[in-house]
C-alpha positions in Angstrom: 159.5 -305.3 -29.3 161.3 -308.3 -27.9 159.0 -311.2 -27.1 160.7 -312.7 -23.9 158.4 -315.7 -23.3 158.6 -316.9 -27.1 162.2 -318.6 -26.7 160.5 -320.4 -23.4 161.2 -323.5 -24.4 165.1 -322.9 -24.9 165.0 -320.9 -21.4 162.9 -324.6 -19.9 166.0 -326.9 -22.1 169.4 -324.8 -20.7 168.1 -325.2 -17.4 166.7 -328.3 -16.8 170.6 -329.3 -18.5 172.1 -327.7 -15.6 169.5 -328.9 -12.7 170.4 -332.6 -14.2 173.9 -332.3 -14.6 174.3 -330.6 -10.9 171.7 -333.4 -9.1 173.9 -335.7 -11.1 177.2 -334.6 -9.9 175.9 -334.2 -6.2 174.9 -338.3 -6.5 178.1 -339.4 -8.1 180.6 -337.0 -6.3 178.5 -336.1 -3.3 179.6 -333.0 -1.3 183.1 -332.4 0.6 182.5 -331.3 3.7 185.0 -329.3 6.2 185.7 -329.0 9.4 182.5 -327.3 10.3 180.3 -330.3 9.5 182.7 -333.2 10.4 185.3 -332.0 13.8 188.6 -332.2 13.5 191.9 -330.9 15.9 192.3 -326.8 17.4 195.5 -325.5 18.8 195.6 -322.4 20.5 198.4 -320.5 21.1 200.1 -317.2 22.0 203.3 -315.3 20.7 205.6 -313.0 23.5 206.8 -310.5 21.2 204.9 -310.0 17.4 203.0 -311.9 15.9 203.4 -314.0 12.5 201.3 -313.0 9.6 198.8 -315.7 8.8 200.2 -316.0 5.6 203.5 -317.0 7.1 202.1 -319.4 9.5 200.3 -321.5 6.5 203.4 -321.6 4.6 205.5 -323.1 7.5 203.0 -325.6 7.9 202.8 -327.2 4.1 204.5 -329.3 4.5 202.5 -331.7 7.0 199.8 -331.6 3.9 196.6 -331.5 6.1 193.8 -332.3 4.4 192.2 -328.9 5.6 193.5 -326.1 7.6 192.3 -323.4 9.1 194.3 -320.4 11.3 192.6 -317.2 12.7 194.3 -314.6 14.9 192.8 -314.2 18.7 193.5 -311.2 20.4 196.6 -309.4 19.8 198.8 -311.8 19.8 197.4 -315.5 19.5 196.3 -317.4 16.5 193.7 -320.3 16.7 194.7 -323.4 14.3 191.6 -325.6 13.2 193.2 -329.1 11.0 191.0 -331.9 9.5 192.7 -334.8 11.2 191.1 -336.0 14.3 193.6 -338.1 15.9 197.9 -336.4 15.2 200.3 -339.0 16.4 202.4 -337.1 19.4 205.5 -336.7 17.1 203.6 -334.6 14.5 202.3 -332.4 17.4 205.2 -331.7 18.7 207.0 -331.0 14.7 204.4 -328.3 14.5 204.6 -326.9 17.5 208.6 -326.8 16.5 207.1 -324.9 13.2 204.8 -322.5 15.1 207.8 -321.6 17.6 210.4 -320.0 14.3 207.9 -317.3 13.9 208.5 -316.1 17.7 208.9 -317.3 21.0 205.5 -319.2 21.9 204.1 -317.4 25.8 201.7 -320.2 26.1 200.4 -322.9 24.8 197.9 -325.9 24.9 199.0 -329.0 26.2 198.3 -330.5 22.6 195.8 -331.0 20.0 192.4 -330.8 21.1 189.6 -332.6 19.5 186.8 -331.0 18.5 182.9 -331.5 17.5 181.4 -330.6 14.6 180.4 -327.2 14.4 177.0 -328.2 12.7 175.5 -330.6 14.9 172.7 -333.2 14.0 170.3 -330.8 15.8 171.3 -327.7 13.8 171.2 -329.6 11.2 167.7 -330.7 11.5 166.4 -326.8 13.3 167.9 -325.3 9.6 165.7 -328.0 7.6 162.7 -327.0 9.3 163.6 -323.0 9.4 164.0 -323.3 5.4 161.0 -325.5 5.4 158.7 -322.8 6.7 160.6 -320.0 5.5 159.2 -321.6 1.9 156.5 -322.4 2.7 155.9 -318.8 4.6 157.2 -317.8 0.5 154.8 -319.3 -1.0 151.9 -318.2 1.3 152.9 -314.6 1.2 152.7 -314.9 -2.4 149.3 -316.3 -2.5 147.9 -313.6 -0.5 149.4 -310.7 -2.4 148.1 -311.6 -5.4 144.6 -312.3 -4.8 143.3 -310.0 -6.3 144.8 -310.9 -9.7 143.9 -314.5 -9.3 142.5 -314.5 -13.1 144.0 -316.3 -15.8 146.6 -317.8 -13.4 145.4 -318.7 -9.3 147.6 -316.6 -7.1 149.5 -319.7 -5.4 151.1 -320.7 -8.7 153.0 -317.6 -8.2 154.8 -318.9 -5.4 155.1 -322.2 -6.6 156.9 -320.7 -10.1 159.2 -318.6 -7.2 160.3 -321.6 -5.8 161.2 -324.0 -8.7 163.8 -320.5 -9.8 164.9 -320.6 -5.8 165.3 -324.4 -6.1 167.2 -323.8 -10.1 169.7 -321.1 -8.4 170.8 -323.0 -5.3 170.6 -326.3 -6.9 173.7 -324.7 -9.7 176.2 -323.6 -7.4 175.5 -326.8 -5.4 176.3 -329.1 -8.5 179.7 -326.6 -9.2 180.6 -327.1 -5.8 180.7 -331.0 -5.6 182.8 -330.6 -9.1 185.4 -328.7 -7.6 185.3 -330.8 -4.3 185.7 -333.8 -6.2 188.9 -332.8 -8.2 190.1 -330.2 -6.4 189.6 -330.7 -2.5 187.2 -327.0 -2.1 184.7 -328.3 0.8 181.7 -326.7 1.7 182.2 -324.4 4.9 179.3 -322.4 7.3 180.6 -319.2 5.1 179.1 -321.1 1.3 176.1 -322.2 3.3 175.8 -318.7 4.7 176.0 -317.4 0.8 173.2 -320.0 -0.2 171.0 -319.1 2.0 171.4 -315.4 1.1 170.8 -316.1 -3.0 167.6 -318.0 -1.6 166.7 -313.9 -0.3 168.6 -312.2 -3.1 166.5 -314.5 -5.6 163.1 -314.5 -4.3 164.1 -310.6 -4.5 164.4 -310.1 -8.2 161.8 -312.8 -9.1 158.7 -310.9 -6.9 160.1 -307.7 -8.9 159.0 -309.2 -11.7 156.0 -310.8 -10.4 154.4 -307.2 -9.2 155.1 -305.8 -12.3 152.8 -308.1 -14.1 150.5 -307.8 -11.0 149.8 -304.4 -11.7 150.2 -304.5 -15.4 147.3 -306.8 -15.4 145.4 -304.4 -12.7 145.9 -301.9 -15.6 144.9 -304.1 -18.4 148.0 -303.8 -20.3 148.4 -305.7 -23.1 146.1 -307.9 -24.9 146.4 -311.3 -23.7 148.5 -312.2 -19.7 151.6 -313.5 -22.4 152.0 -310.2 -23.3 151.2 -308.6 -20.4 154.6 -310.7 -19.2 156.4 -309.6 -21.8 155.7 -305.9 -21.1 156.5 -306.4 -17.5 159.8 -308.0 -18.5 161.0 -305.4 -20.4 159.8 -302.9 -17.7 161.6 -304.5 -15.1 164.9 -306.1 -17.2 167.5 -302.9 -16.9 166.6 -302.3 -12.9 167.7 -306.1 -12.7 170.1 -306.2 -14.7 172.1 -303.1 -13.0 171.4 -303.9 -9.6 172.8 -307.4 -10.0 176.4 -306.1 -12.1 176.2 -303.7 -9.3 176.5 -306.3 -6.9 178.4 -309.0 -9.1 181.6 -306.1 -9.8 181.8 -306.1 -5.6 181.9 -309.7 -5.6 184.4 -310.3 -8.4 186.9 -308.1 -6.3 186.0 -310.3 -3.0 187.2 -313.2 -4.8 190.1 -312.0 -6.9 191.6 -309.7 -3.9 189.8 -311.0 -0.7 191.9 -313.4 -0.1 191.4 -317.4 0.3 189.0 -317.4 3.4 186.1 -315.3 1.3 187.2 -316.4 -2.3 184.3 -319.8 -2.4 181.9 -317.7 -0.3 182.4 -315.2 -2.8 182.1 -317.5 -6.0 178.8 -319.1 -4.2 177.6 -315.8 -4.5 178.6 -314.8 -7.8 176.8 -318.0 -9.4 173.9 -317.4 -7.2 173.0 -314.2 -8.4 174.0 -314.4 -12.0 171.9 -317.6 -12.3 169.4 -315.8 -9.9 169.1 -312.9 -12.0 168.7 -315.1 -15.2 165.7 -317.5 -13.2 163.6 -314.3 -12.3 163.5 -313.1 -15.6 163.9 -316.4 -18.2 162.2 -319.0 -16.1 159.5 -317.7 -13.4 157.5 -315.7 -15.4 157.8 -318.1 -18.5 157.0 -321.3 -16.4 153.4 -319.4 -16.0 153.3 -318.7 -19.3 153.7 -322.1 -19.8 151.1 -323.4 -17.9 147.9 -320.4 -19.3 149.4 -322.2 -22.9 148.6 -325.5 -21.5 145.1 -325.1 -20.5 
């Protein structure tokens, strides 16, 4: 039978290259972020007759180059347009109105560009620290109590803490990619990629407590003849149901990002690293780390 836990040490060297090289990238490149965190311009308009395909609009407006664009559809016949820029001189304003009017006679319009706020405010921004701060914490305490009663050879809140270094390893990843691609190829991070990482901190937490009451009741049980093995039982009890439910998930993913088109194609690829490296931390690093530390003492 495969001993999981013996090739710790490999599992404990791949990662921690990863966690490095992404906390590295995030210092030297830092993170690009859109209109939602920094504000930018909004037009909003309505067509008489049909309107233009989104696809259409975008392509008429190319050639201003914004740094980030963003068009929506309102009702039946009004799109929204979101830019980056803050402050359009009046002759650009009035060279894409000229655009927006060749894919129909405009009904209404703004006056001009309107400047807007950031989406994510300072206060947000500060309610979400502390909502993920006790959401953690609430983690870790949950933990704690469900596995008091197998608090022998390892105390039940080292459970939670092992949970959280694989939440921290699986959001810290798609983090590092992102500032990558935001450095050399202008993705920024949107609400939509902070909605995904918040859901691989759930979808992780998931898989990893799988594993976790697995060993919990193997050790109830008394299987296997030292808590190493008793891991490596619970791994392979638990690795197929993991496995599948994750390529389950991963195959719907892959088609949000290859046919979804380019509003969903990041939130999808935050997503698809999430779980993969989620899937991989539950099984190769939680229960290891543990392992770990019963070999130290």
């Amino acid at each position: 039978m495969t001993n999981f836990t013996r090739y710790r040490k490999t599992y404990f060297i791949f990662s921690g290259v990863l966690i490095i090289a992404s906390i590295a990238a995030i210092i030297i490149f830092g993170l690009n972020p859109g209109i939602d965190f920094t504000g930018g311009s909004l037009l909003e308009i309505g067509y008489k007759d049909e309107r233009p395909s989104i696809e259409t609009v975008k392509e008429k407006l190319s050639s201003f180059e914004f740094k980030e664009m963003y068009i929506q559809p309102v009702g039946e016949k009004g799109i929204i347009m979101r830019i980056k820029e803050k402050d359009l001189d009046i002759d650009t304003q009035e060279k894409v109105l000229e655009k927006l009017k060749e894919g129909g006679e405009i009904e209404e319009k703004s006056a001009g560009f309107e400047a807007i706020s950031p989406i994510i405010g300072g206060e947000l921004k500060k309610k979400t620290r502390i909502a993920i701060f006790l959401a953690l914490l609430a983690i870790v305490l949950y933990i704690a109590w469900a596995f008091r009663k197998v608090s022998q050879p390892v105390r039940s809140w080292q459970y939670g803490i092992a949970s959280l270094i694989a939440l921290g390893h699986d959001v810290l990843i798609p983090l590092g990619v992102f500032s990558v691609l935001g450095h050399f190829y202008g993705v920024q991070l949107t609400v939509p990629i902070v909605a995904a990482l918040l859901t691989i901190l759930g979808y992780s937490i998931n898989n990893t407590v799988v594993v976790f009451d697995r060993i919990r009741e193997n050790l109830i049980r008394g299987r296997g003849a030292d808590y190493e093995e008793t891991v490596n039982i619970s791994i392979r009890q638990t690795l197929s149901r993991s496995i599948n439910t994750s390529l389950t998930t991963l195959l719907v993913l892959f088609a949000i990002f290859f046919f979804g088109g380019e509003t969903l194609k990041y939130f999808s690829l935050t997503l698809i690293l999430g779980i993969s490296f989620g899937t991989y931390s539950s099984l190769f690093l939680a229960s290891p780390i543990i392992v770990s530390w019963i070999k130290r003492k």
